[in-house]
C-alpha positions in Angstrom: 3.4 -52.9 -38.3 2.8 -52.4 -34.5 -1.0 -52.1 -34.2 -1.8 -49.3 -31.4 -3.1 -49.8 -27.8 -6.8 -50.9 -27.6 -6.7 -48.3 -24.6 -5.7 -45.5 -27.1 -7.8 -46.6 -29.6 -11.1 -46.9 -27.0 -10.1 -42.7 -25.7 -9.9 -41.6 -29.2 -13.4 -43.1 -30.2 -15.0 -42.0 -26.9 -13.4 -38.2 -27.7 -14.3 -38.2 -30.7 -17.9 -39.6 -30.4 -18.8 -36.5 -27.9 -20.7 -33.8 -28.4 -18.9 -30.8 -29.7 -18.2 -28.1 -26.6 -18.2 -24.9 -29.0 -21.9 -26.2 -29.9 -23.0 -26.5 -26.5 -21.6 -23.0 -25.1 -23.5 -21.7 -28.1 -26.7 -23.1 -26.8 -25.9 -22.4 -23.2 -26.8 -19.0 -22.8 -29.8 -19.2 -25.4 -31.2 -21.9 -21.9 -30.3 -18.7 -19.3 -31.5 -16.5 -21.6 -34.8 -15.9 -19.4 -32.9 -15.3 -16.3 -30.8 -12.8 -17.3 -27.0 -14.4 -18.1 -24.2 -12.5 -18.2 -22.9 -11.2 -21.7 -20.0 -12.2 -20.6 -20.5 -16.2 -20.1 -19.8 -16.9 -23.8 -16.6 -15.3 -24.0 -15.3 -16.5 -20.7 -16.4 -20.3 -21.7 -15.2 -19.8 -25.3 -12.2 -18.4 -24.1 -11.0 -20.8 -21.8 -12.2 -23.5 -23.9 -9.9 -22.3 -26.6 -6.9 -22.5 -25.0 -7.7 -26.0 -23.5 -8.2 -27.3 -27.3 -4.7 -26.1 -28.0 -3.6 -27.7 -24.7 -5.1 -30.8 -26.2 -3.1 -30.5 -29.6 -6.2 -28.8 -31.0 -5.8 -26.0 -33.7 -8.8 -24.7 -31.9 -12.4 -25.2 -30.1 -14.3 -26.8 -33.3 -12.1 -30.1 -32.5 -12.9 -30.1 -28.8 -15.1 -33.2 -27.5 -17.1 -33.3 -24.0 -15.1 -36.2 -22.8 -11.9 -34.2 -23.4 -12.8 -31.7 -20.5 -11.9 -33.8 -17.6 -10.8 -31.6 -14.1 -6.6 -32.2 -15.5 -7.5 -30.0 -19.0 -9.9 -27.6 -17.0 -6.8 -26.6 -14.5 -4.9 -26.1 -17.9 -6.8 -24.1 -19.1 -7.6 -21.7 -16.8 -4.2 -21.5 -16.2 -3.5 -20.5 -19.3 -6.4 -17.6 -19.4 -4.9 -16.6 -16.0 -1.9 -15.7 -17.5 -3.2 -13.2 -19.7 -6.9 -12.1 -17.8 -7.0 -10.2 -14.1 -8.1 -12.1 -11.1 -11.5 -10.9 -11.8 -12.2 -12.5 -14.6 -10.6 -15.8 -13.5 -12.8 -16.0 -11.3 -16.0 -15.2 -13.4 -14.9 -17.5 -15.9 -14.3 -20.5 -13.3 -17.8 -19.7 -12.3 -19.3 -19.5 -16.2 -17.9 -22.9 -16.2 -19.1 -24.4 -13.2 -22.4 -23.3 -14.1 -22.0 -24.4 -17.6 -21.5 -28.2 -15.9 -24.2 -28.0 -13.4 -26.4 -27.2 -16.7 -24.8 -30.3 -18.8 -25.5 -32.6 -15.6 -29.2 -31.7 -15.5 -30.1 -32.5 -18.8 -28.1 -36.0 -18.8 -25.4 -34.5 -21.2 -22.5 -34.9 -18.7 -22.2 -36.9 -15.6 -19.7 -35.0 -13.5 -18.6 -31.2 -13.0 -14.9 -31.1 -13.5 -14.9 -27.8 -11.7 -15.7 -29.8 -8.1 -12.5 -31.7 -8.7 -9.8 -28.9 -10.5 -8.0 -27.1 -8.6 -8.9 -23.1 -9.0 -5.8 -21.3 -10.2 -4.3 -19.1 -8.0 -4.5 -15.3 -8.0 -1.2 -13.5 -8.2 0.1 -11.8 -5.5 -0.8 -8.1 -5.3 1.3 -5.4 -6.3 3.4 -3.9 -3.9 1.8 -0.8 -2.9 4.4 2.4 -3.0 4.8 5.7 -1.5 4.9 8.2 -3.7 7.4 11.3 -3.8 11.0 9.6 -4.9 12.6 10.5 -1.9 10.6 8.5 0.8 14.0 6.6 2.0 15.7 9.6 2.4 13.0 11.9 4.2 12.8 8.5 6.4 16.4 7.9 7.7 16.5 11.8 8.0 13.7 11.7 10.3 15.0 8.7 12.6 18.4 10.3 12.3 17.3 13.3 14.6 14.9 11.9 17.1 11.9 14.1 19.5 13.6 15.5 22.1 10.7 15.7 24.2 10.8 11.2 23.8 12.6 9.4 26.3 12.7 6.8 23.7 14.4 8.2 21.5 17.4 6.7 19.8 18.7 7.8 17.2 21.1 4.8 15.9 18.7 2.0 16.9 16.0 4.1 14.6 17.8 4.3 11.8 19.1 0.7 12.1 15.6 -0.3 12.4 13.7 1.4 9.7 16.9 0.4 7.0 16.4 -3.4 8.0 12.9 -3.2 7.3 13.7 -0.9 4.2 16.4 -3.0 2.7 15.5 -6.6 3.6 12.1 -7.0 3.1 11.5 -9.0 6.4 8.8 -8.5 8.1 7.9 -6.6 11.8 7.9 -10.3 13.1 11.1 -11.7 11.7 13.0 -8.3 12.6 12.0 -8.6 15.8 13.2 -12.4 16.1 16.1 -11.1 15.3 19.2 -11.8 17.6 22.9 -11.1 18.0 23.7 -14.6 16.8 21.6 -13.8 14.0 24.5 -11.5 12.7 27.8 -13.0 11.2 30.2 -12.8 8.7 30.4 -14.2 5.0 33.2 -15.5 3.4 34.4 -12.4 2.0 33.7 -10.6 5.3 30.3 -8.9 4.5 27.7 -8.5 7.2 24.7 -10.9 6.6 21.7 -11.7 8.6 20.5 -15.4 8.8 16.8 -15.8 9.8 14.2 -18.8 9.6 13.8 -21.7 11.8 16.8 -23.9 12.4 17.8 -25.9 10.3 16.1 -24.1 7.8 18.2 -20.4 7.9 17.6 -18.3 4.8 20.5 -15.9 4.0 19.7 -12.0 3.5 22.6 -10.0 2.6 23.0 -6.5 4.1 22.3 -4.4 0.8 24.0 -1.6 0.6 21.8 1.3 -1.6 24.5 4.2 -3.1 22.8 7.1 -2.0 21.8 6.1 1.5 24.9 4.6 3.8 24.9 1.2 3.9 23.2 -1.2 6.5 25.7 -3.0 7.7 27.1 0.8 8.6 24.1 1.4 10.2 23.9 -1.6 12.2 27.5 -1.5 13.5 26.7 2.4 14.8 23.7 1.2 16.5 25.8 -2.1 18.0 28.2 0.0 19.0 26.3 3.0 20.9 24.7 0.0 22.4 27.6 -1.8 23.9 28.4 1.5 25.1 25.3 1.7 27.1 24.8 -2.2 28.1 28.3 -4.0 27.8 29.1 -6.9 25.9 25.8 -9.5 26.0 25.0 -13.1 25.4 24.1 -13.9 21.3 20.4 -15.0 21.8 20.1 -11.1 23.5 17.8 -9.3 20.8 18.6 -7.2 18.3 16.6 -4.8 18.7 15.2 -3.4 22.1 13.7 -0.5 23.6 15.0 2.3 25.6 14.5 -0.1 28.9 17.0 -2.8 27.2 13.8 -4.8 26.6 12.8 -6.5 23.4 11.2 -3.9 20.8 7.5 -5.0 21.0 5.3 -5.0 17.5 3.2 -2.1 18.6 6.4 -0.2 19.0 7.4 -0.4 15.7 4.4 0.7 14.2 4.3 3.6 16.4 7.6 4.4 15.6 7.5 4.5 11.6 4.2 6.2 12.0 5.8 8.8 14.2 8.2 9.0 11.5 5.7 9.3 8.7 4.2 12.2 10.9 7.3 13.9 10.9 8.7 13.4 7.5 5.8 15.0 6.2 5.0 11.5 4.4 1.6 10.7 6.7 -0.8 11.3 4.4 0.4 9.6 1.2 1.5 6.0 2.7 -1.4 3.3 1.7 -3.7 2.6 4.1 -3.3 -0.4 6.1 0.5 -0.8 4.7 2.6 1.4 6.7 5.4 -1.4 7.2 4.5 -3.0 4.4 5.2 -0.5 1.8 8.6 0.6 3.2 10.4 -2.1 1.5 8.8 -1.8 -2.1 9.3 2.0 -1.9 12.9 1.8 -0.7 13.7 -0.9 -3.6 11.6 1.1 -6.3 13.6 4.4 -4.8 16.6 2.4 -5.2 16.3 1.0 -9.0 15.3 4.6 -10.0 18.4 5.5 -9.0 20.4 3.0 -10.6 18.6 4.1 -13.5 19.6 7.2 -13.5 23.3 6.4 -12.8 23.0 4.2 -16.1 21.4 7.0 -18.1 24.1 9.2 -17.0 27.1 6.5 -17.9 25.7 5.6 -21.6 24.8 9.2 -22.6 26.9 10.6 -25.7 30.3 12.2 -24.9 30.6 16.0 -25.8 32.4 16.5 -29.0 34.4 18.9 -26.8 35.5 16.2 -24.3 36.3 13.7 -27.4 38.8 16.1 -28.3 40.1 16.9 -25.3 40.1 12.5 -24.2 42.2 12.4 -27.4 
């Protein structure tokens, strides 16, 4: 009979000669007692402690061994309590455990804080922020549709064109405005894409095409085509976008354009602070699922009786 590893044999005698961690968090905050420790520091080491003993093949903390909590089982287990805890209390509970290690190391019970070597888990990203009222594309591309008369800027293709890329894409102010003709081509069934990124490195973004707005390739080709009215045919690195001088649409013209167009849609006051741009993608997406949701409601509601009959 193979006899095991003297390796595997040495680890499972060191784990299991350690001092319990469930006893020590229980001791832990009787130590901070006197300078006021949260209520929640027992929970938030408990918790992440049990899922790191199930990590460990564990049925739960009462198994769990000092020696077992090196940096590699820390990162699990925070990951695993980030999955189902906000950011918040991630970060309170990376902090409980620090804390809980710095306390260890001072009275000789562990010799290193696994929280200086782990990696912290990441936050998720925020939720897109929205702007509310269900017909924020619409009121939008209404709006850039029939420019100021009193701007000598205005135009009205190049508006709409610009506010459904940035609508429909999700690119950014930036990568719109890196945009060129070249950027433009075909697929191989003929659809309108846009290829951005650095070369060598092109990402793909397809035209969408949302049911109850037109679709942006449509809206591109009536800008491209009021504009090689006005300016000819010109070379592919020429920019997509540009002003009402034929010069390249500038960052702080775009913002002043969609908040112009906020102003004017009546939609000023109820776009997120800080997120004008920003939010114009998430809102024409959420606009646009909502929609298709409807359209889905609609096609698997019950026939009529009366139109049974009649289909018969």
């Amino acid at each position: 009979m193979d006899q095991p590893a003297a390796s595997s044999v040495a680890t499972r005698r060191r784990w299991s000669s350690g001092p319990r961690v469930g006893e020590l968090i229980d001791a832990f905050p009787d130590q901070l007692a006197s300078g006021g420790a949260s209520t929640h520091l027992p929970w938030d080491l408990r918790g992440v402690a049990d899922r790191l003993a199930i990590a460990q093949g564990l049925d739960d903390i009462s198994g769990l061994r000092l020696p077992q909590v090196d940096s590699a089982a820390l990162e699990e287990g925070m990951a695993a309590w980030a999955t189902d805890h906000a950011p918040a209390s991630v970060a309170r509970a990376w902090a409980a455990w620090s804390s809980f290690f710095t306390y260890l190391i001072s009275q000789g019970i562990a010799r290193a804080n696994p929280t200086e070597m782990a990696e912290r888990p990441k936050p998720p990203p925020p939720a897109p922020r929205l702007i509310p009222g269900g017909d924020v594309s619409e009121r939008l591309l209404s709006a850039a549709a029939m420019p100021e008369p009193s701007s000598p800027s205005a135009w009205a293709e190049r508006d709409v064109a610009l506010v459904a890329t940035l609508g429909l894409t999700g690119l950014g102010v930036s990568e719109v405005l890196s945009l060129s003709f070249g950027s433009l081509r075909r697929d191989s069934s003929g659809g309108l894409v846009l290829v951005t990124g650095p070369a060598g490195q092109d990402q793909v973004v397809p035209l969408q095409v949302v049911p109850f707005q037109p679709g942006l390739a449509e809206m591109i080709d009536a800008y491209l085509a009021g504009r090689k009215a006005w300016l000819g045919s010109e070379w592919p690195d020429a920019a997509l976008f540009v002003d009402a001088s034929a010069q390249p649409m500038t960052s702080s013209k775009v913002q002043y354009l969609i908040q112009r167009l906020y102003e004017r849609s009546g939609l000023d006051s109820q776009v997120p602070e800080g997120t004008a741009v920003q939010a114009l993608h998430a809102t024409f997406v959420a606009e646009a699922l909502a929609h298709w949701a409807e359209v889905l409601r609609d096609a698997l509601a019950p026939v009529p009786p009366a139109r049974r009959r009649r289909a018969r």
